[in-house]
N, C-alpha and C positions, 0 to 999 in steps of 0.2 A: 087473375091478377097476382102478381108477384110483390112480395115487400122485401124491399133494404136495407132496410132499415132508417129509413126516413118519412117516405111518403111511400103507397102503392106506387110501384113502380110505371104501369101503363096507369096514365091517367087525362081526362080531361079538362083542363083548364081554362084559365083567361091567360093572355099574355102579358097583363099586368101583374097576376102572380105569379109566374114564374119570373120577372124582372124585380121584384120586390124579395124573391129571395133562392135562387136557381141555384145556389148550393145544396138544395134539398132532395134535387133530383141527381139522379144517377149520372157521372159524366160519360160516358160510354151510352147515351141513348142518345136521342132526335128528337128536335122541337118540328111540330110538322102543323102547315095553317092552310086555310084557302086559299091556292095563288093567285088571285086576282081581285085579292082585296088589300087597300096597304093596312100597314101597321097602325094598330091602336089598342090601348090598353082594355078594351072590351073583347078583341079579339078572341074567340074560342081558338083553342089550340090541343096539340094533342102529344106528350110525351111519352114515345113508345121505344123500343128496342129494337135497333136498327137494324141487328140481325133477324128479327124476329120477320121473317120475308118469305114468300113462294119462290122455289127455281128460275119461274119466267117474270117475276117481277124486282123492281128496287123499291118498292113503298109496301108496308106493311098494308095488308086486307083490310085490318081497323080503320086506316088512314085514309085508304080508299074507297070505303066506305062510306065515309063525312065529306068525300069528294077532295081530301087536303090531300097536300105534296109538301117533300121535303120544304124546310127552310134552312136551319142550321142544325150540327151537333150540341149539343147542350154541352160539351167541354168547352165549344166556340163562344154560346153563350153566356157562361162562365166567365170567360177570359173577356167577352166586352164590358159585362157589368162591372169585373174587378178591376179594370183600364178605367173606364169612366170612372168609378169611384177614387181609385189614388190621382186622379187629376184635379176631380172633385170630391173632396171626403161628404159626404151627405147630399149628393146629388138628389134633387129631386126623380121620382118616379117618369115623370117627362122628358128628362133630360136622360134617362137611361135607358128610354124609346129612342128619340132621338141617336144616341150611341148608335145602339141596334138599327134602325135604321140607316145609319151613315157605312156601316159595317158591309150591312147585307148588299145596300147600292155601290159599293167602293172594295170589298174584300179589303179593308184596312179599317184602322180603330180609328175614331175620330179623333184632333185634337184640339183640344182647348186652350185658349191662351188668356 
């Protein structure tokens, strides 16, 4: 494991932690989940280094391992949680799923009116 200086860099998580505060991970890595389960804030998830990969593959060993596949970049992450929250300052935890969700089905930020 490597540190950040924040958190261990390769770590596993929930998905509700890393949407409760995803400044804490590195922007330059990969949120990576089961792909065939949808999103929820239980979801086990796994923040690894993107480059950190074999020659013949794009998913870190780790990843592959837990059977997970990419989702997003955690700079992408970043950038939905900070979009939801200036639309809504104190957005609930749900509604920051929800983002992420809208994001990952639409490659665009949700908007709220």
């Amino acid at each position: 494991m490597q540190y950040v200086g924040y958190v261990a860099a390769e770590i596993q998580t929930l998905l509700g932690e890393v949407l409760r505060d995803p400044e804490r991970f590195p922007w330059d890595y990969a949120l990576y989940a089961h792909p065939d389960r949808a999103f929820d804030l239980a979801m086990p998830v796994l923040i690894w280094d993107v480059d950190d990969v074999e020659e013949d593959s794009d998913i870190p060993a780790e990843a592959t391992a837990l059977g997970f596949d990419y989702v997003l970049g955690m700079q992408t992450v970043q950038g939905i949680v900070s979009n939801a929250l200036q639309q809504r300052p104190g957005a609930s935890i749900d509604q920051l799923l929800e983002a992420l969700d809208f994001y990952y089905r639409n490659d665009a930020f949700v908007v709220w009116n």
